[in-house]
C-alpha positions as CSV (number, residue, x, y, z in Angstrom):
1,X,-9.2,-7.4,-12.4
2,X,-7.6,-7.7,-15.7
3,X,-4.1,-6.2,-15.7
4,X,-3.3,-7.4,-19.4
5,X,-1.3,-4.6,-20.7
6,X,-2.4,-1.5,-18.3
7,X,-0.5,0.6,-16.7
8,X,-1.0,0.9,-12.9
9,X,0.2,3.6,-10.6
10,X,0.3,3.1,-6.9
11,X,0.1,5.7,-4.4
12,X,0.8,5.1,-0.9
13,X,2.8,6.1,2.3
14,X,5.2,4.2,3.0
15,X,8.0,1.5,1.6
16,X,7.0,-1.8,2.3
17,X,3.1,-0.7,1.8
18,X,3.6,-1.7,-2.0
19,X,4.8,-5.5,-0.7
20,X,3.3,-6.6,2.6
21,X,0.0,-5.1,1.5
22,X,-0.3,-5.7,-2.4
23,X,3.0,-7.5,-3.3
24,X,1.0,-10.5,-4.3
25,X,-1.4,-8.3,-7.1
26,X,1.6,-6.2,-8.3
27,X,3.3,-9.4,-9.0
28,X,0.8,-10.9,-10.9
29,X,0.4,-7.4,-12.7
30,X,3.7,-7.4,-14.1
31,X,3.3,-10.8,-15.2
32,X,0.8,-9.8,-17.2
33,X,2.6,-6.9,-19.0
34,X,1.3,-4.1,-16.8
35,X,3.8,-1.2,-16.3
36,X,3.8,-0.5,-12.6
37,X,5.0,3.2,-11.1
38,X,5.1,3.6,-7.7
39,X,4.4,6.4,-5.0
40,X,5.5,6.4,-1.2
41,X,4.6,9.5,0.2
42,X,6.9,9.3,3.1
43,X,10.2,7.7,3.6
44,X,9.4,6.0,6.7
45,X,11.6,6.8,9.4
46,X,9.1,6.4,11.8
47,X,9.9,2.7,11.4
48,X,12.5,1.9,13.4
49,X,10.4,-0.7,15.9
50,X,12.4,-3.7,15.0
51,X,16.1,-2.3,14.6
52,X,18.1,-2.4,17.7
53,X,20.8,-0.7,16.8
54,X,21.5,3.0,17.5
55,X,23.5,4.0,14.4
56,X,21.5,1.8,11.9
57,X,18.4,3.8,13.6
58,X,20.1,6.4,12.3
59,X,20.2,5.8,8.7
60,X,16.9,4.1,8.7
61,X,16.0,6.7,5.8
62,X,18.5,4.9,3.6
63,X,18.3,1.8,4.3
64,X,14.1,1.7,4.0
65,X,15.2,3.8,0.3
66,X,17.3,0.7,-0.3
67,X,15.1,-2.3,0.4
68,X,12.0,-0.5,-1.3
69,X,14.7,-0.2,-4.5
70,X,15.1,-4.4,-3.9
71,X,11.2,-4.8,-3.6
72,X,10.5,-3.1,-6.3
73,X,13.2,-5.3,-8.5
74,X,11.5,-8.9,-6.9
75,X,7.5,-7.6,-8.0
76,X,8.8,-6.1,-11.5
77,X,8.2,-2.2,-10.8
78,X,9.0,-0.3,-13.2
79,X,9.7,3.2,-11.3
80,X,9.3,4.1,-7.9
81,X,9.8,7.6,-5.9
82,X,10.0,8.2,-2.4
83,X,8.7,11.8,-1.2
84,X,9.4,13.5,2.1
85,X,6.1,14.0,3.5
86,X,6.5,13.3,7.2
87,X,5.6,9.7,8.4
88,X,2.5,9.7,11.0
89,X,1.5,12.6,9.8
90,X,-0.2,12.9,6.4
91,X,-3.3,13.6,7.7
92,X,-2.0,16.3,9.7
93,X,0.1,18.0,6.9
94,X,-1.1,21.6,7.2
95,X,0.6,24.0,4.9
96,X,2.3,21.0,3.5
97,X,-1.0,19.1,2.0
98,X,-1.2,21.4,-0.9
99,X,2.3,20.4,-1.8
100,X,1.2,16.7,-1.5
101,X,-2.0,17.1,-4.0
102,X,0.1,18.9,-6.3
103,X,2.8,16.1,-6.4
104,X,0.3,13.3,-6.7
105,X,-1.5,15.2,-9.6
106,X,1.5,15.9,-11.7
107,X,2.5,12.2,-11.0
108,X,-0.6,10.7,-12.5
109,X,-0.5,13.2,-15.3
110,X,3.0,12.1,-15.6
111,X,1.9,8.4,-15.5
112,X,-0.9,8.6,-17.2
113,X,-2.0,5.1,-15.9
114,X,-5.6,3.4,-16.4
115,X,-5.5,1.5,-13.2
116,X,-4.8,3.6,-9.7
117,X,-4.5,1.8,-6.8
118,X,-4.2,3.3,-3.3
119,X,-5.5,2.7,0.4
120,X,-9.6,2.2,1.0
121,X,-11.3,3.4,3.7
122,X,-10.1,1.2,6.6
123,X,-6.1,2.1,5.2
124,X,-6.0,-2.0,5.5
125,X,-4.1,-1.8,9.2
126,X,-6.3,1.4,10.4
127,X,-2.8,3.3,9.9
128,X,-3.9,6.7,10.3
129,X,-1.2,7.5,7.0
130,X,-3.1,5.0,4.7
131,X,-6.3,6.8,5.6
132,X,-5.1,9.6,4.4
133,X,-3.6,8.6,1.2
134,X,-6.5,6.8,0.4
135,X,-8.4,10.0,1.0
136,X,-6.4,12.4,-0.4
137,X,-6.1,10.4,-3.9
138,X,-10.0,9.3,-4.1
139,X,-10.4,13.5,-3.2
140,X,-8.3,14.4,-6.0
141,X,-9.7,12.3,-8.4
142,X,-13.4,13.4,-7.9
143,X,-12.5,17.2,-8.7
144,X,-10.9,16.2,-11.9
145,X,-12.0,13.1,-14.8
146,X,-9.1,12.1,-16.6
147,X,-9.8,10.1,-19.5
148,X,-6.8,8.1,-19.7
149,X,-8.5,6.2,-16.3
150,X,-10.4,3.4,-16.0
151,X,-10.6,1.9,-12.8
152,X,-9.7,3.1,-9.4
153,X,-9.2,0.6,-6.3
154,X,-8.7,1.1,-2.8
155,X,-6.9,-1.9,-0.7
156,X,-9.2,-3.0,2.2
157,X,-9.5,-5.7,4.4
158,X,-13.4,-6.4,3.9
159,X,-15.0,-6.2,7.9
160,X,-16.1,-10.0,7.8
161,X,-12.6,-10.7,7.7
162,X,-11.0,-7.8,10.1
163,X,-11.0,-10.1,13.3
164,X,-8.9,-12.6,11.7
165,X,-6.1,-10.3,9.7
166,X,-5.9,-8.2,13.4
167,X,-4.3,-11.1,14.3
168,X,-1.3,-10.3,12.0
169,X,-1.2,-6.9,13.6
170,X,-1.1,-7.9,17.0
171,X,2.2,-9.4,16.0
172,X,4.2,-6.4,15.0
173,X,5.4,-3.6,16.8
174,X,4.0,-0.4,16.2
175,X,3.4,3.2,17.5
176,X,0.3,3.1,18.7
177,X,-0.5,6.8,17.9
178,X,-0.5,6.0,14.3
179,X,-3.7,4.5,14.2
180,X,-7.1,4.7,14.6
181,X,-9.5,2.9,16.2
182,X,-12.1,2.4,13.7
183,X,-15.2,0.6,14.4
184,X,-15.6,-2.4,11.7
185,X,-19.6,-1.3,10.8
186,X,-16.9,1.5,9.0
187,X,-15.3,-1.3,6.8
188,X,-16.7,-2.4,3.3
189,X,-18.5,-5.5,3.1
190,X,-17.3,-8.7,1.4
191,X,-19.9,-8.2,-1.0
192,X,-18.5,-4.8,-2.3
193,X,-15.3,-5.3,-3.4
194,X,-13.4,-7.3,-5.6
195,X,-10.5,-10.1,-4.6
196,X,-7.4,-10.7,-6.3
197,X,-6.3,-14.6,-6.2
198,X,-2.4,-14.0,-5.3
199,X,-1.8,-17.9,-4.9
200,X,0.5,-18.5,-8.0
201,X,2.4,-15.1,-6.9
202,X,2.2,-15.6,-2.9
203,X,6.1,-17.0,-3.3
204,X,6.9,-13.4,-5.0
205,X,5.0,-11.2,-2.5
206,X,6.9,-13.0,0.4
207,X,10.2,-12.3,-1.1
208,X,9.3,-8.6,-2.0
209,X,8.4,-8.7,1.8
210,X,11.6,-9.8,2.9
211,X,13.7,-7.5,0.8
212,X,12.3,-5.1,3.6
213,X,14.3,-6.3,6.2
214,X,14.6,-4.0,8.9
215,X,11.2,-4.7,9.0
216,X,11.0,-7.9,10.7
217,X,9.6,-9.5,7.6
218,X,9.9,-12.9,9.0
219,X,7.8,-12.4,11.8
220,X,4.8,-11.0,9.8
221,X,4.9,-13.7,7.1
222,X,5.5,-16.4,9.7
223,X,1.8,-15.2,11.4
224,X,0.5,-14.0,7.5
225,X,0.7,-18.2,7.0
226,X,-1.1,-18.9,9.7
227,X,-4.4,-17.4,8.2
228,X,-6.9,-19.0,6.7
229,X,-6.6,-18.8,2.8
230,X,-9.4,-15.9,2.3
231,X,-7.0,-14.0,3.6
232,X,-3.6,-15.6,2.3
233,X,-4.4,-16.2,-1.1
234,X,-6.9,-13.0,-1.7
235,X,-6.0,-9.7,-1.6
236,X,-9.1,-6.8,-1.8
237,X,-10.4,-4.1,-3.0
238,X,-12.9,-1.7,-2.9
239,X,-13.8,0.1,-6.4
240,X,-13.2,4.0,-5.3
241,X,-14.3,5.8,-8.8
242,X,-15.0,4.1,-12.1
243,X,-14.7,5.8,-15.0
244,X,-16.8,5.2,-18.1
């Protein structure tokens, strides 16, 4: 992918999706003059696995807010907004979905970037959220052609390398009813999507990651490094919609 100049406008549902999961592609994105907006559809209260204490529990809201604000500062972002969908559900939104597609279409006639980026099919961690994201943008995007876009990527984890990246996920704590259990047959194949080589930004996406510190950053990069480097020093995605 050439980033030279673009701008790029990432949808997806939750702070710290925009760092642990492409931290290392935004980077090099802004290094190369691209003007990055941001989208998390939820605030992420729903993560509060790793803080201990009752009355920062509380104000999880706030403090996720403030270390996406800090991410966003470390990968070069040039705006970011945080919506109030609720987290584990947005692909359960009823009523509310309509009010998501609206928000998401005004955004990117707003933005008017040539580059989207959101979840691919497998949501990257099976997160039933980033499925639906991923859906919900690709959806969106077939009903209408905007000229002013060129590309459109989703973020997967190809299925040749699923087996080894679960062994980040095993790591973290999580609530187990926000994902699914999809069989890897489902998962694009190496061969159909394109890699971004994150090594000369790696040191960036790390410290976007531990701007997100309620997060227990440490312990995910600590097992991210013991990967082998297709999976370190790559990230991937899945073309969703190319427009000519």
């Amino acid at each position: 992918m050439d980033f030279t100049n673009s701008r790029l406008l990432a949808i997806f549902a939750h702070p710290d999706d925009e760092s642990y999961i492409v931290g290392g592609t935004l980077a090099l994105a802004s290094s190369q003059g691209a003007e990055i907006h941001l989208v998390s559809a939820t605030r992420g209260d729903k993560g509060i696995q790793h803080v201990e204490d009752p009355t920062e529990r509380e104000h999880i809201t706030n403090t996720r807010a403030e270390e996406l604000a800090a991410a966003c500062r470390v990968l070069g972002i040039a705006t970011h907004e945080v919506w109030d969908f609720p987290d584990g559900s947005v692909d359960n939104l009823g009523t509310k979905e309509e009010e998501l597609n609206k928000k998401i279409v005004e955004k990117i006639e707003k933005a008017k970037p040539n580059i989207i980026i959101t979840f691919g099919p497998n949501g990257v961690s099976r997160h039933r959220d980033h499925i639906a994201i991923g859906k919900i943008v690709h959806r969106l995007l077939t009903l209408k052609l905007y000229n002013f876009i060129t590309s459109v990527y989703g973020v997967t984890i190809p299925r040749e390398l699923i087996t080894d990246f679960e062994q980040i996920l095993s790591t973290r704590k999580k609530t187990t009813g926000h994902y699914h259990e999809i069989p890897l047959h489902g998962s694009p194949s190496i061969n159909d999507v394109e890699r971004v080589d994150i090594a000369s930004t790696l040191a960036t996406k790390f410290a976007a990651c531990r701007a997100h510190a309620s997060q227990n950053p440490e312990g995910l990069i600590a097992s991210f490094e013991k990967l082998p480097p297709v999976l370190q020093h790559f990230e991937y995605f899945l073309p969703l919609r190319i427009y000519s």
